[in-house]
N, C-alpha and C positions, 0 to 999 in steps of 0.2 A: 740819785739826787744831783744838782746843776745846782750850782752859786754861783751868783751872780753879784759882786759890789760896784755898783752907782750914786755918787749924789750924796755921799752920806749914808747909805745906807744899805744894806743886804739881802737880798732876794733869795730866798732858796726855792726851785724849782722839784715838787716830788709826786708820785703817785701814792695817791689813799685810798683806803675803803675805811666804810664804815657800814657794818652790816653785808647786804646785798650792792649797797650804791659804792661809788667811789669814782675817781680819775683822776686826772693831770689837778696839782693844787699849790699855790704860791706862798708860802711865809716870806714875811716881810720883817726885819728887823733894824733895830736901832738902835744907840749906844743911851741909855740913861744909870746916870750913875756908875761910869767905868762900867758898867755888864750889859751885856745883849739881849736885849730883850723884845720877843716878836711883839710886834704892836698891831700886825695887821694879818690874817688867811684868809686867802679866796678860794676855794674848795668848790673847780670845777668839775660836780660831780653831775655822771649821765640824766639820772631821776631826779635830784633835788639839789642844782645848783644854789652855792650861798656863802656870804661870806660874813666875818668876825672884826669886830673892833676890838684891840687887846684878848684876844684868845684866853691868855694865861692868868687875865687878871677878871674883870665886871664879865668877858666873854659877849657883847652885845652881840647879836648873828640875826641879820638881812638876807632873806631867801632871793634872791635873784628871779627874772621875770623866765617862765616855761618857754621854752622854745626856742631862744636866745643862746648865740653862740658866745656860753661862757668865756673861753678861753681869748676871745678877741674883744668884749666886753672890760676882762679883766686886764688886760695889755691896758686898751684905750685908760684906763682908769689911772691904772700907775703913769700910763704916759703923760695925764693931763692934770689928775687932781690926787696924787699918792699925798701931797704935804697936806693938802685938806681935810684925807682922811686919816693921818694921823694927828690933826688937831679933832677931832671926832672921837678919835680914839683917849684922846686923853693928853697927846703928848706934842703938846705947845713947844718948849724948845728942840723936840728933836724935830717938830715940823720947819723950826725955825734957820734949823742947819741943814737941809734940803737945800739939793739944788737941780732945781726941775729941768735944768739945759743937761745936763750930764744922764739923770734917769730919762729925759726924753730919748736919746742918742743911743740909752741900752734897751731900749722897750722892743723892737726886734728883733735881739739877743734874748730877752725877756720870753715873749713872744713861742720861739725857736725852740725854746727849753720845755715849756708849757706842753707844745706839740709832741714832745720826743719821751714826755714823759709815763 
């Protein structure tokens, strides 16, 4: 596992399975209420790429499009709309302490980690 802090906020970079599938997959987390809490996993998985709004809480999960290079998908996303999709997620001020110059800047660290996982 790779961590990664940008912006406010915590990337951990790990490999999954679930079942037969699995791969390279991103938890995102954020400070609410003094504790860390993942608000966002991208589970670039070979068969059934897809990702979670709050995993640990409602768990909403969006299958990603087939064929689509999850991993560089999921980069662009945190690189350009990660505070979007933590207000999606639920969490208005920790999208509000985002700071999308600083997670832009680690998004090829971000990226890097994804690869190697």
């Amino acid at each position: 596992m790779q961590t990664i802090e940008a912006g406010g906020l915590v990337f951990e970079a790990e490999s999954r399975t679930l079942g037969a599938d699995g791969g390279p997959a991103l938890l995102v987390f954020g400070e609410v209420d003094g504790d860390r809490i993942q608000i966002l996993r991208f589970d670039c998985f070979r068969d059934s790429p897809h990702y979670h709004y709050d995993p640990t809480g409602k768990n909403e999960v969006h299958q990603m499009e087939n064929g689509l290079d999850s991993v560089a998908w999921t980069v662009d996303q945190v690189r350009t709309s990660v505070d979007k999709m933590i207000r999606t997620a639920g969490y208005e001020a920790v999208a509000n302490q985002v700071d999308m110059s600083v997670v832009s800047e680690a998004a090829d660290d971000i990226a890097q980690a994804l690869r190697g996982s």
